[in-house]
VEXLUMRO-791261 format. One line per field, with one value per residue: chain; x, y, z of N, C-alpha, C in turn. Coordinates in nm, 4 decimals, decimal comma. Example, Ala and Ser with C-alpha at 12.3 -4.5 7.8 and 13.67 -1.06 7.14 Angstrom:
# residues 2
c: [A|A]
n.px: [1,3190|1,2850]
n.py: [-0,5690|-0,2250]
n.pz: [0,7800|0,7080]
ca.px: [1,2300|1,3670]
ca.py: [-0,4500|-0,1060]
ca.pz: [0,7800|0,7140]
c.px: [1,3200|1,2900]
c.py: [-0,3300|0,0030]
c.pz: [0,7800|0,7870]
# end
This chain:
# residues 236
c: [A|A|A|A|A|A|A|A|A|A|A|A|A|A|A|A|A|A|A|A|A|A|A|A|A|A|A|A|A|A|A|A|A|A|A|A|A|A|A|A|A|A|A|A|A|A|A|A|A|A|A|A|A|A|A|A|A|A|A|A|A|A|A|A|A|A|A|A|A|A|A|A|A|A|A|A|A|A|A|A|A|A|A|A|A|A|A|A|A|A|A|A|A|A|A|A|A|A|A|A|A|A|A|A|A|A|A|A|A|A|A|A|A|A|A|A|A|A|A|A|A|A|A|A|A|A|A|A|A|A|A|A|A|A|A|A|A|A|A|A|A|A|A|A|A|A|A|A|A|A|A|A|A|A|A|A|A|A|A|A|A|A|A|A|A|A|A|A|A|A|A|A|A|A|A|A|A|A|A|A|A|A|A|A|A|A|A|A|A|A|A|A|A|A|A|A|A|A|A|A|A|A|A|A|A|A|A|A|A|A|A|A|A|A|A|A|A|A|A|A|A|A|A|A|A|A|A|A|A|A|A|A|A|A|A|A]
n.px: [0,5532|0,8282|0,7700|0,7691|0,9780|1,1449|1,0697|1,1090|1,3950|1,4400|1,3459|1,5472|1,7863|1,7886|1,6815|1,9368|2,1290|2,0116|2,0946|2,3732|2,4089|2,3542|2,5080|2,7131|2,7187|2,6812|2,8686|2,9051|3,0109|3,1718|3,0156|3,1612|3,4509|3,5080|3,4005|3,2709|3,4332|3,4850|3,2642|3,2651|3,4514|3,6051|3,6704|3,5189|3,4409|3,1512|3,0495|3,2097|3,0914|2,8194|2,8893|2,9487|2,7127|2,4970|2,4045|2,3714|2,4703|2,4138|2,2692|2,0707|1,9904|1,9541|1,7217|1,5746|1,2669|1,1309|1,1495|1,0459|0,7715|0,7249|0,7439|0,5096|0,3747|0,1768|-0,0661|0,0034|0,1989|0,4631|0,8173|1,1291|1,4492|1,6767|2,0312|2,0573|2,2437|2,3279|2,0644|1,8812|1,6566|1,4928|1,4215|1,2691|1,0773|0,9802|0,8281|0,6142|0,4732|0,3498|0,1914|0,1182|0,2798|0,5762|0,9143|1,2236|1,5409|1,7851|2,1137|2,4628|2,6302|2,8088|2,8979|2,6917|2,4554|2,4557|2,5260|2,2342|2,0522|2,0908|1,9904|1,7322|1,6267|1,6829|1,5597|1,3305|1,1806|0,8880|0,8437|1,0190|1,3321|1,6096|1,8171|2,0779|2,2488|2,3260|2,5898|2,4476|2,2035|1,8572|1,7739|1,4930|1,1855|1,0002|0,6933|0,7518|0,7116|0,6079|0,7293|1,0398|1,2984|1,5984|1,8709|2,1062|2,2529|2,2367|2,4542|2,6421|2,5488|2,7049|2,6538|2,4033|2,2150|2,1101|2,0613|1,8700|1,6697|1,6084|1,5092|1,2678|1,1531|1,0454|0,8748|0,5710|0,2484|0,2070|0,3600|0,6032|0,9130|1,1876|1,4032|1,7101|1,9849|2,3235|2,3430|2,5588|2,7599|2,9644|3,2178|3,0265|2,9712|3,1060|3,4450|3,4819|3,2396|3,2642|3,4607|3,3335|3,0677|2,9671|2,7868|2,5949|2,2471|2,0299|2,1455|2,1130|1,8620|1,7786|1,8784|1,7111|1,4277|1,5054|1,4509|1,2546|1,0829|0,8404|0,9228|0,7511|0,7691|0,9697|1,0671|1,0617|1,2486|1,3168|1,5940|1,7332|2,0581|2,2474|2,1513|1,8681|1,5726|1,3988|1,0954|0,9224|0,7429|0,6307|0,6113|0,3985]
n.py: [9,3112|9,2646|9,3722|9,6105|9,7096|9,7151|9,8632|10,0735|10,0995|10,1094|10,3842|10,5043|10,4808|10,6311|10,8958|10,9320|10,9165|11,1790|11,3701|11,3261|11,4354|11,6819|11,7889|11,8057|11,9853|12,2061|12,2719|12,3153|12,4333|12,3232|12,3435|12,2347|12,0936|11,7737|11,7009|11,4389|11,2451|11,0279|10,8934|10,7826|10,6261|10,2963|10,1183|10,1491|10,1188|9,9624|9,9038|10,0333|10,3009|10,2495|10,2584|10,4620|10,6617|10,5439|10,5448|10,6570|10,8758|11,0413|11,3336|11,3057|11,0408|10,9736|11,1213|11,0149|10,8831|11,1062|11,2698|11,0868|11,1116|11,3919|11,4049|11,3171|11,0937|10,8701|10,6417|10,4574|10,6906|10,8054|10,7914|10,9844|10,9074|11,1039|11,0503|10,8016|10,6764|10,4417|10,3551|10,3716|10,5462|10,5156|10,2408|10,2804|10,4778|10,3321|10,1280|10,2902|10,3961|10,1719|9,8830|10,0067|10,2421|10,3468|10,3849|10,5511|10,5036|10,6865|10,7058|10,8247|10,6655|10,3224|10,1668|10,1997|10,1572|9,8641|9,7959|9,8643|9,7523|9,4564|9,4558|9,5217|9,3088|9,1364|9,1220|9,1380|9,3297|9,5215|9,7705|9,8909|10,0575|10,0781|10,3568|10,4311|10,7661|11,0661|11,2807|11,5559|11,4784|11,3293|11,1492|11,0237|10,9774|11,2254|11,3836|11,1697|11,1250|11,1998|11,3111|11,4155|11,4133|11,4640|11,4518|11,5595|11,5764|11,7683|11,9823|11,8353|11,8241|11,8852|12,0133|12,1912|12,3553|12,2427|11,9997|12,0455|12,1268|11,8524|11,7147|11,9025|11,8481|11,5626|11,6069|11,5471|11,7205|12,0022|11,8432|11,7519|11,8668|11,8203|11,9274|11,8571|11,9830|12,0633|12,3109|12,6598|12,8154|13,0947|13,1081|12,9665|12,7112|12,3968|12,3632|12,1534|12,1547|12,3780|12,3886|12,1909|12,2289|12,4169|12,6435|12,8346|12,8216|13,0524|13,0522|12,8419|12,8017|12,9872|12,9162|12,7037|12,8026|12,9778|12,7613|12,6818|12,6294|12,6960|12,7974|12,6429|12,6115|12,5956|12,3068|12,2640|11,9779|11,7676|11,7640|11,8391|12,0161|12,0984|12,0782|12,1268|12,1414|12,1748|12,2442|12,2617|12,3152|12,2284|12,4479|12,5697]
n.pz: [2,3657|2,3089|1,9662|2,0806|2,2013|1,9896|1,7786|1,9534|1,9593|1,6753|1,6178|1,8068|1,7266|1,5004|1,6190|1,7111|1,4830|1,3449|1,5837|1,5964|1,3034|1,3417|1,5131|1,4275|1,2118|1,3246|1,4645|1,7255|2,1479|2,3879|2,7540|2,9282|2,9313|2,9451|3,1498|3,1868|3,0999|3,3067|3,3207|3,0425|3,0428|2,9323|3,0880|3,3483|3,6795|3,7736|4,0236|4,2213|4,1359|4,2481|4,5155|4,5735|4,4681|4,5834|4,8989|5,2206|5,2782|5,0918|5,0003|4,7865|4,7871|5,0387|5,0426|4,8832|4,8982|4,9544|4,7287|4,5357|4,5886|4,6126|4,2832|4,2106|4,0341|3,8399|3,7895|3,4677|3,3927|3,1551|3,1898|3,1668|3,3293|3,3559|3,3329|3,4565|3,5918|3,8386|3,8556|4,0728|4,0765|3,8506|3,8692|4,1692|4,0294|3,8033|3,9478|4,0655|3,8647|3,7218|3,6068|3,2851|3,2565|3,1527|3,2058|3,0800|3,1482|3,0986|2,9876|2,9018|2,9207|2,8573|3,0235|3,2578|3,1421|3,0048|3,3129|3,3823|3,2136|3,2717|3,5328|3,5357|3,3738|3,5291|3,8125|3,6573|3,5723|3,4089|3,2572|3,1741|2,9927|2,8901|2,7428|2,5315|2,5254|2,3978|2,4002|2,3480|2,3356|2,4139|2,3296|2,2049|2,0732|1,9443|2,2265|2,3856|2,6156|2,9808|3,1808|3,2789|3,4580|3,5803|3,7614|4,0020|3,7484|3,5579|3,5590|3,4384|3,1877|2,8851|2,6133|2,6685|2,5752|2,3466|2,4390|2,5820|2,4075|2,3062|2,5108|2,5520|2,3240|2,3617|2,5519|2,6515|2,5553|2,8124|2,9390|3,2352|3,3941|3,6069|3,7565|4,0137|4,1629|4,2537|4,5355|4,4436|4,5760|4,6206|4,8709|5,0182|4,9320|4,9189|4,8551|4,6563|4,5171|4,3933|4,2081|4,0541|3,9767|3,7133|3,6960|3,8845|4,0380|3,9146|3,6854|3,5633|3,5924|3,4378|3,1439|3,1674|3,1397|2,9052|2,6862|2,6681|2,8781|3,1740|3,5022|3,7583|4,0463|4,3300|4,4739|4,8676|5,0232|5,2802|5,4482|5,2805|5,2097|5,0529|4,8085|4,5348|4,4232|4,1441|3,9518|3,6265|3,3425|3,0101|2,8030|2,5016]
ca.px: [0,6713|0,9435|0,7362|0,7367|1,1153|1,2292|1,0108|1,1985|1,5122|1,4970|1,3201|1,6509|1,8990|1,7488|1,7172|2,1052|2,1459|1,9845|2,1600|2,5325|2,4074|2,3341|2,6469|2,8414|2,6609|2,6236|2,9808|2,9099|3,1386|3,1156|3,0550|3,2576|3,4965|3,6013|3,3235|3,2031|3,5077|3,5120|3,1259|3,2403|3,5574|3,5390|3,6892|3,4367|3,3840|3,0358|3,0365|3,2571|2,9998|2,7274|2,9123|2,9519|2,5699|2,3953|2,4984|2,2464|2,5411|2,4198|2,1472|1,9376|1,9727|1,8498|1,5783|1,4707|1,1089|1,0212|1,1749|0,9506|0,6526|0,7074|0,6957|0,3179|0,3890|0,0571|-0,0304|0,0578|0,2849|0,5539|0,9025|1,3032|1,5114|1,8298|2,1485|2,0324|2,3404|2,3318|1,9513|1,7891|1,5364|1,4342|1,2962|1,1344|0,9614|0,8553|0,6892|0,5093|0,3727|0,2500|0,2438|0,0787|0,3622|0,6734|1,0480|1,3283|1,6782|1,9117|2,2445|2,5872|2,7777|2,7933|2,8726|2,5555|2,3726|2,4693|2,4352|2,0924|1,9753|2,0799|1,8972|1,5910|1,5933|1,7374|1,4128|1,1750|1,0911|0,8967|0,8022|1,1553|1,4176|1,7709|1,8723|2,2305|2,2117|2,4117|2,6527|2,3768|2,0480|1,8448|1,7636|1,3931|1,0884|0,9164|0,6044|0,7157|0,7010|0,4722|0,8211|1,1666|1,3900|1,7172|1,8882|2,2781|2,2898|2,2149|2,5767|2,6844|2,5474|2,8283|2,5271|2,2588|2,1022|2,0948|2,0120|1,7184|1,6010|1,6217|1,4173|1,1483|1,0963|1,0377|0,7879|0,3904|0,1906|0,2560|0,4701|0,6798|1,0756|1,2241|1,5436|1,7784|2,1249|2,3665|2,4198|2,6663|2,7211|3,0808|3,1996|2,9647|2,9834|3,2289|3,5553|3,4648|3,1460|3,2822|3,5137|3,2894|2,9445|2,9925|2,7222|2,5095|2,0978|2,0027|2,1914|2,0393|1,7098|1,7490|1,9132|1,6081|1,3856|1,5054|1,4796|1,0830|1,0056|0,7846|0,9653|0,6385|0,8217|1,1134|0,9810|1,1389|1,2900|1,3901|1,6704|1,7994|2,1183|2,3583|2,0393|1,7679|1,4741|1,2612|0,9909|0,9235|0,6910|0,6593|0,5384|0,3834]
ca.py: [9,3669|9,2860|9,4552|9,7882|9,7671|9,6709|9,9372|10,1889|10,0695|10,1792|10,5001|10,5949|10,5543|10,7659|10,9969|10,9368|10,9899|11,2601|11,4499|11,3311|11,5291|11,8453|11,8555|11,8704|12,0975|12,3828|12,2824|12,3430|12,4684|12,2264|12,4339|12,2417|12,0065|11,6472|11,6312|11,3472|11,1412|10,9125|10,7681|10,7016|10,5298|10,1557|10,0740|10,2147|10,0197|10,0002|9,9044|10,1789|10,4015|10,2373|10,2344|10,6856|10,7096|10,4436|10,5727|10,7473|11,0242|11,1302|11,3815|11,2576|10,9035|10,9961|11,1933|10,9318|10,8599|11,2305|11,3145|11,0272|11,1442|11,5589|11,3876|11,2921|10,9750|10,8309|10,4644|10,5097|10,7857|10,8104|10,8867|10,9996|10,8942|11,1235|11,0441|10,7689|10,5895|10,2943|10,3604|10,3474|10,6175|10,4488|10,1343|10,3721|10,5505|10,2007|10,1075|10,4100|10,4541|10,0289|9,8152|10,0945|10,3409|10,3483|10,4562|10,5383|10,5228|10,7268|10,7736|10,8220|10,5407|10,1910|10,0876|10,2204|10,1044|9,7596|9,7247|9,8959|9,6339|9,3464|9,4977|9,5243|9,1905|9,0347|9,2107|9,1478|9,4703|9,5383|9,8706|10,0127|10,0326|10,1771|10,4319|10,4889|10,8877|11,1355|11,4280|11,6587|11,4674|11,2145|11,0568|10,9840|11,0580|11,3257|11,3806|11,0276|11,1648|11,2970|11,3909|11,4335|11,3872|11,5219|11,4942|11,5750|11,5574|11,9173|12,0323|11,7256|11,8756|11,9715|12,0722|12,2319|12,4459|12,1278|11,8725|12,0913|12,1086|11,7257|11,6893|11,9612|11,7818|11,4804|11,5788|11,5324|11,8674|12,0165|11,7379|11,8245|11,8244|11,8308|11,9570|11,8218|11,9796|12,1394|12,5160|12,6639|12,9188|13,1358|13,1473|12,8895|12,6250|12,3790|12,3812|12,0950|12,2137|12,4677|12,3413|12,0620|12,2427|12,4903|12,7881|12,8531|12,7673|13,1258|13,0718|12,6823|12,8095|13,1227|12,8507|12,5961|12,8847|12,9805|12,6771|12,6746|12,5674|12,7655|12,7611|12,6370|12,5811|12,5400|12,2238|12,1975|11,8562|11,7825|11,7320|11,9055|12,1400|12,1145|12,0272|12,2109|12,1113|12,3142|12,1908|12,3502|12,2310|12,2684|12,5538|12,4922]
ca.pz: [2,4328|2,1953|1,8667|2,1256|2,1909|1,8346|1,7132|2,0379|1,9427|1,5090|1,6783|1,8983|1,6186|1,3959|1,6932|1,7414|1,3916|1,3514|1,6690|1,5236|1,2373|1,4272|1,6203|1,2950|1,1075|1,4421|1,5798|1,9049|2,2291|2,4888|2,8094|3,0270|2,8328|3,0431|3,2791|3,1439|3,0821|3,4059|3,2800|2,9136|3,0450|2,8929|3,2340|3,4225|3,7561|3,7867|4,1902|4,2604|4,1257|4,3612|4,6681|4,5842|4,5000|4,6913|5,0312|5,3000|5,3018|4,9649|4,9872|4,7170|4,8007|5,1807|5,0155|4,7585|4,8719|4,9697|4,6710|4,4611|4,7001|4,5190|4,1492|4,1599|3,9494|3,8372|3,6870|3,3486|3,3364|3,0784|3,2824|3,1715|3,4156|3,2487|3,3851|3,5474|3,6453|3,8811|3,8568|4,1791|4,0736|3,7855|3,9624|4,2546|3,9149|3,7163|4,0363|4,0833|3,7414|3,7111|3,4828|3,2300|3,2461|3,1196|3,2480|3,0480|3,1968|2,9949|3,0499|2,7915|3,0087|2,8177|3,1539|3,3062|3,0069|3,0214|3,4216|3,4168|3,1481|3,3733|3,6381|3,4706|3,3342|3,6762|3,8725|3,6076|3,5659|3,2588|3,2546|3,2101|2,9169|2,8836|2,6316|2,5495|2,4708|2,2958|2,4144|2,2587|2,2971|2,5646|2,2161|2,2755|1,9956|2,0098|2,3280|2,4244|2,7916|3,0871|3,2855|3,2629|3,5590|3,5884|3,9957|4,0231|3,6649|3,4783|3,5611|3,3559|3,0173|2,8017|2,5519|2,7819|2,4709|2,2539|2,5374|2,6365|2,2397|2,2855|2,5939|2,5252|2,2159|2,4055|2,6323|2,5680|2,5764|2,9168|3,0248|3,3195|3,4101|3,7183|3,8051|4,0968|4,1390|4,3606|4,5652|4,3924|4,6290|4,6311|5,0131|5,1095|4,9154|4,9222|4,7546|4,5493|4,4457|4,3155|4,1427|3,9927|3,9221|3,6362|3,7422|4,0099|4,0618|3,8637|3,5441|3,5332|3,5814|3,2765|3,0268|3,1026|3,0976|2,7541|2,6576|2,6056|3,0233|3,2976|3,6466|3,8492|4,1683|4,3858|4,6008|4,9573|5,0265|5,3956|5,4426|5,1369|5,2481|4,9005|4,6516|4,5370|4,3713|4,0396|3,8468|3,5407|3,2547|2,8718|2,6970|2,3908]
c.px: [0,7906|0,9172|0,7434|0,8962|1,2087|1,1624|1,0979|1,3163|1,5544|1,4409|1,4699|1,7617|1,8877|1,7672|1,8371|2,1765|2,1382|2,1014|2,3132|2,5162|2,4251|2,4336|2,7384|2,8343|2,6732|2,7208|2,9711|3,0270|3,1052|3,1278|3,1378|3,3384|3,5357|3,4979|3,2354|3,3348|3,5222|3,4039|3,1715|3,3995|3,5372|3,5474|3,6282|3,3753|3,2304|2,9800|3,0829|3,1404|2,8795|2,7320|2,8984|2,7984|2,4515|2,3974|2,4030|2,3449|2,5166|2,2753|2,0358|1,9097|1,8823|1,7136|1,4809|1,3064|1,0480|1,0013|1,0564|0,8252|0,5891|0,7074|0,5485|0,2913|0,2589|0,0565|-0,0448|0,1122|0,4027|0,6768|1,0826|1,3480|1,7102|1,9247|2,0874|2,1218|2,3380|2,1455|1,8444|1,6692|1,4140|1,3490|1,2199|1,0446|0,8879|0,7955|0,5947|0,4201|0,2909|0,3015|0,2289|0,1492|0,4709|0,8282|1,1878|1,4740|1,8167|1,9915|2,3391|2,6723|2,7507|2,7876|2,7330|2,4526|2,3516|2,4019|2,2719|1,9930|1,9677|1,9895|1,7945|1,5681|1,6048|1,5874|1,3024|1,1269|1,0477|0,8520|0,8786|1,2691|1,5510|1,7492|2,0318|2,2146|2,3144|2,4672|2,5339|2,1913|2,0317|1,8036|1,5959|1,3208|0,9775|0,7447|0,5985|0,7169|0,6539|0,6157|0,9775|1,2520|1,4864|1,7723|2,0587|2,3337|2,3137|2,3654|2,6569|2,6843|2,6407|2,7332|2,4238|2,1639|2,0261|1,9838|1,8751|1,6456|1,5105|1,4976|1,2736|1,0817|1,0248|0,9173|0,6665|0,3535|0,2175|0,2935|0,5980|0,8452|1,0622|1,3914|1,6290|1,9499|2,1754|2,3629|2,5320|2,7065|2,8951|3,1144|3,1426|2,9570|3,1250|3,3593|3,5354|3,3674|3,1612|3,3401|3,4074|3,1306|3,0019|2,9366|2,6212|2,3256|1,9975|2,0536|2,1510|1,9024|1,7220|1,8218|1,7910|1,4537|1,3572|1,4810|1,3255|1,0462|0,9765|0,8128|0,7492|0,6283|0,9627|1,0413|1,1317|1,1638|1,3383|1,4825|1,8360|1,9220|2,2564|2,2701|1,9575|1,6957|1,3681|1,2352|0,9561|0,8089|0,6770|0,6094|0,5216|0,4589]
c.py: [9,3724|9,3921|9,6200|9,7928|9,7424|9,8012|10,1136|10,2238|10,1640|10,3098|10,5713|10,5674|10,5992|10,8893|11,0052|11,0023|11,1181|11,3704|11,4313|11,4419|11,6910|11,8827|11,8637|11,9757|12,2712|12,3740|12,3655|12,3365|12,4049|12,3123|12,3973|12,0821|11,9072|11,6343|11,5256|11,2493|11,0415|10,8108|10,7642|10,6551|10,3826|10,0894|10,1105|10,0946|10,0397|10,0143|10,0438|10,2981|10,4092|10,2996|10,4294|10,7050|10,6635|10,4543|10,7017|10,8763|11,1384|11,1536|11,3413|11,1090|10,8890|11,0020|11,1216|10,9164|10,9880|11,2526|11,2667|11,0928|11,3229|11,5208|11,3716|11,1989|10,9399|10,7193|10,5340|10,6308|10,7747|10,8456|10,8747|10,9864|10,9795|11,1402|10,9683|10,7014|10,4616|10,2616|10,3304|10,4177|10,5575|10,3333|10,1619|10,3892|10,4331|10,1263|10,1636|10,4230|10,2986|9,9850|9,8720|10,1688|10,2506|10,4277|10,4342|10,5703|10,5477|10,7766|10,7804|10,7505|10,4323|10,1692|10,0588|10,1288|9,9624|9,6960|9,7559|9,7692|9,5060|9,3630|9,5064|9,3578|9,0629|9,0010|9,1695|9,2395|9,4916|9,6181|9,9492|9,9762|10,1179|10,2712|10,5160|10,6390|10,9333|11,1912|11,5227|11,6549|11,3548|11,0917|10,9851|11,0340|11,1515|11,3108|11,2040|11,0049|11,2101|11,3694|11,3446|11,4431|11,3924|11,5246|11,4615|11,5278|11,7051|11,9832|11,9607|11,7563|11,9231|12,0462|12,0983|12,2449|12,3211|12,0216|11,9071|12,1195|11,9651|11,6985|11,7887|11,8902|11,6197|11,4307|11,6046|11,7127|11,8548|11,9397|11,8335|11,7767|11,9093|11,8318|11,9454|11,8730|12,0550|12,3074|12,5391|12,8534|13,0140|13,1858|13,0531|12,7677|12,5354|12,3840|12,2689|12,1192|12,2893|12,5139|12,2631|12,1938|12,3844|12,6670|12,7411|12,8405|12,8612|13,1044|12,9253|12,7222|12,9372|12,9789|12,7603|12,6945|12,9038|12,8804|12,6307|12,6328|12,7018|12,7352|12,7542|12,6095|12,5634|12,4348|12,2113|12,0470|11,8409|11,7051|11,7761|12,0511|12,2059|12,0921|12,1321|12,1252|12,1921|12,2214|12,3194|12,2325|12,3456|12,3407|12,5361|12,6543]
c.pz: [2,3379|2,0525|1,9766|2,1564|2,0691|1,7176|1,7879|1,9597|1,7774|1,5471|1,7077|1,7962|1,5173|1,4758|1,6463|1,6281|1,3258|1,4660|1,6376|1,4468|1,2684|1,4831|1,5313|1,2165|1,2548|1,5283|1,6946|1,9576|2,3314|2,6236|2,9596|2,9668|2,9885|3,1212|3,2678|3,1491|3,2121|3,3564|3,1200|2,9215|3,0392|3,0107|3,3486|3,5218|3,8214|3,9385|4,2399|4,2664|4,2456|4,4994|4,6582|4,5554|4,5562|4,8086|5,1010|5,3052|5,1957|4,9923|4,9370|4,7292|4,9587|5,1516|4,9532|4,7624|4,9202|4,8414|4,5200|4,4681|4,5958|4,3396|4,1173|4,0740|3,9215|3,7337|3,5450|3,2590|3,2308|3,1521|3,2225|3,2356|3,3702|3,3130|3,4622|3,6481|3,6994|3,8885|3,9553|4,1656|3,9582|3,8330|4,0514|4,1421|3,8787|3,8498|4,0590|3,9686|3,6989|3,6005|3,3068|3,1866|3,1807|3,1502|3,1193|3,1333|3,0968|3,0293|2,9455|2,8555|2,9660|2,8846|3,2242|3,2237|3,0552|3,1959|3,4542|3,3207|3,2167|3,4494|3,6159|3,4190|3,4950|3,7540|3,8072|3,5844|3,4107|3,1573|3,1975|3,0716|2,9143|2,7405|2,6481|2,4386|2,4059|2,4034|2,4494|2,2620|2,3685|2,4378|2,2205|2,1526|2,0728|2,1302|2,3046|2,5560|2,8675|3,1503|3,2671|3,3554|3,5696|3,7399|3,9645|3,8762|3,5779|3,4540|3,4747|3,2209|2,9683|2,6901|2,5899|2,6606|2,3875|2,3035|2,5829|2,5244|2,2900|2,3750|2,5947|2,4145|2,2500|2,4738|2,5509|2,5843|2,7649|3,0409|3,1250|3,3201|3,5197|3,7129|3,9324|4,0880|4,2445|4,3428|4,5198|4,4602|4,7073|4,7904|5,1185|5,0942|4,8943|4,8173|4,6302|4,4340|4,3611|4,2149|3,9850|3,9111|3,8593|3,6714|3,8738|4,0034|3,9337|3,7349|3,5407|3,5137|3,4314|3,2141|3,0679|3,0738|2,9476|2,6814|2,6019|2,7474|3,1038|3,4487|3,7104|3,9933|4,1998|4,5148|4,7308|4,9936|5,1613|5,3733|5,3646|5,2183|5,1631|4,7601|4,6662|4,4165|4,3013|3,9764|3,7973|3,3946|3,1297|2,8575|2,5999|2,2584]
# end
């Protein structure tokens, strides 16, 4: 256990390294500047965060075990948890996949970082590791993944083109990703939404598209009436 996370660990800052590099050399345009700054605030109250995504009022938190139920997890799957935040999906996943599998929980929030490591060590869990990511990249070696998991995060990318380099590169041969995010729907959706989420369901699906992925579904979710749910897997 320790030789496999000491061996992770000089893995992901080379990644890291590596992806600093890239974002200097291909100065990138971030496509929605600030929407990140509340999770890489040092003051970042980590409860706070709970009490807003731990809460049966939040769609995907209602949905959680249909939502587990439409991944197809299997004992010793490989699994990204990206953006995982206070990480409730992550510990659903490293149960599902056994003691065999493996979950990463990557997020760009020290905060997150830090309480998801407690939490894993608190629990016992020992399936599951943090990764503090990039801007630009989930920071992960290459096909070190069966699936990729993304839920109310995608809108979050300030580097979609990059971030989806990062994670195609990530996954095994036709390793899957799953996409979770809001309607972004002019008229219908709400004023915050609309505010907050950058584009709409069609221009998420053409940039992961381009990106080297095969839409293979839109799964219904009950319950689902501001989310939507696509799976999409690698192309080689």
């Amino acid at each position: 256990m320790y030789r496999l996370c000491a061996f992770l660990s000089l893995t992901l800052i080379a990644s890291s390294a590596i992806s600093q590099e890239k974002t200097a050399v291909t100065d990138q345009q971030s496509v929605k500047p600030g929407i990140n700054d509340n999770f890489l605030d040092p003051n970042l109250d980590v409860q706070e965060w709970i009490e807003r995504f731990e809460v049966e009022s939040r769609e995907v938190y209602l949905a959680r075990k249909e939502i587990l139920s439409r991944l197809q997890l299997k004992p010793g799957d490989r699994v990204a948890d990206i953006g995982a935040g206070t990480g409730f999906f992550t510990l659903l996943m490293s149960a599902a996949i056994g003691d065999q599998g493996w979950a990463y929980a990557i997020d760009l929030s020290p905060k997150f970082v830090e309480h998801l490591s407690k939490q894993f060590h608190q629990r016992q869990v020992k399936n599951a590791t943090t990764v503090l990511c990039d801007q630009d990249s989930i920071c992960l070696p290459p096909n070190s993944v069966d699936l990729a998991f993304i839920c109310d995060v995608y809108h979050h990318f300030e580097y979609p083109a990059d971030t989806l380099a990062s994670i195609h590169r990530s996954l095994d041969q036709d390793g899957r990703l799953v996409v979770i995010d809001f309607e972004r729907i002019p008229g219908v959706s709400r004023d915050w939404l609309l505010g907050h989420v950058r584009a709409g369901k069609e221009v998420f699906m053409d940039e992961i598209q381009a990106a080297g992925f095969e839409l293979i579904a839109e799964r219904k979710i009950p319950g689902f009436k501001e989310n939507y749910f696509l799976e999409f897997r690698k192309q080689r």
